[in-house]
N, C-alpha and C positions, 0 to 999 in steps of 0.2 A: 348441637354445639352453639354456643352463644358464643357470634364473632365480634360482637363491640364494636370496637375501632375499624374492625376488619369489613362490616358491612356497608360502611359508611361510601358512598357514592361517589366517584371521581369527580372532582370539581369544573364546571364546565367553562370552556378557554376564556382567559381572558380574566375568570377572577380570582386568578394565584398574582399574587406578587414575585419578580426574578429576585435568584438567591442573592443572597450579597458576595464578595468574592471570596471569601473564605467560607461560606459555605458551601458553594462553588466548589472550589478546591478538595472540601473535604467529603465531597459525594462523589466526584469524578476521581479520585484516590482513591477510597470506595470500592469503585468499580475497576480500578485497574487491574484487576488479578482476575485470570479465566475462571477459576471454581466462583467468584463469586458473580460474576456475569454468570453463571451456567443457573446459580442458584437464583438469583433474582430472574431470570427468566421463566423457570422452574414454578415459580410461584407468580408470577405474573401469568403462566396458561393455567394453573392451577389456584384461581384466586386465593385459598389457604394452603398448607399443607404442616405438618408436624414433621419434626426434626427428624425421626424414624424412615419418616416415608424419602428423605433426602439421603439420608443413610443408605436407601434400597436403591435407590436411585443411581446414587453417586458411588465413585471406586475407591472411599476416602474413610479413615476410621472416622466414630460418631465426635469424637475431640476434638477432630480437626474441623470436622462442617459446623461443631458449634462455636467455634474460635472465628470461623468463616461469618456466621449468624451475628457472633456480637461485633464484627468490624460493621456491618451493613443496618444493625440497631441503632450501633455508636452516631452513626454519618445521618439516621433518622430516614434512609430509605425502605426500611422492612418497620414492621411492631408485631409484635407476640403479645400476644392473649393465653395466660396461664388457665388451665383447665387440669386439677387433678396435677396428677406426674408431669403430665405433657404440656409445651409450648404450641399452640399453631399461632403458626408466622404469616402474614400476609404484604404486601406495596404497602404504604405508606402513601396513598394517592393523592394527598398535601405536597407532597414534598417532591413528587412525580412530578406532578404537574407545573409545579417550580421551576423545577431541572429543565425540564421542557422548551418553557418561556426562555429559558436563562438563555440555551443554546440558541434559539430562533433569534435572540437577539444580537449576537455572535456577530 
């Protein structure tokens, strides 16, 4: 599986820049709903995973965890890598890393 985006190494401290505040806002929005903290968790121990495997995972039809997927694409904390039928989804380790800064700065 060619992960692209997805292998790309988490940036180490200090060379992300903190979000601005409306990005801010729109990551920790984001994350304010438990299915989608369960799933970015999910893929945060699972550095990839396809939509299917959240499916099996989760107690949710496949509509709603993909509805789940594009709030946390939107906000730019997950990116999918098209392969065939399937999505695998991974962090967005830019954007992590950001969020990071942002709060330590708090």
């Amino acid at each position: 599986m060619d992960l692209g985006a997805c292998a790309e190494p988490a940036p180490a401290a200090g060379e992300t820049e903190p979000l601005d505040d409306a990005a801010f806002a729109h990551v920790t929005k984001a994350l304010g709903n438990p299915t989608r903290v369960k799933i970015f968790r999910l893929l945060t121990e699972r550095q990839t995973c396809v939509t299917g495997e959240l499916v099996a995972e989760l107690p949710l039809a496949q509509s709603t965890i993909s509805e789940h997927l594009r709030i946390l694409r939107e906000a730019n904390l997950i990116q999918g890598e098209i392969e065939g039928p399937r999505t695998s989804y991974c962090i967005n380790q830019q954007v992590l890393a950001a969020f990071k800064r942002t709060v330590l700065m708090l």
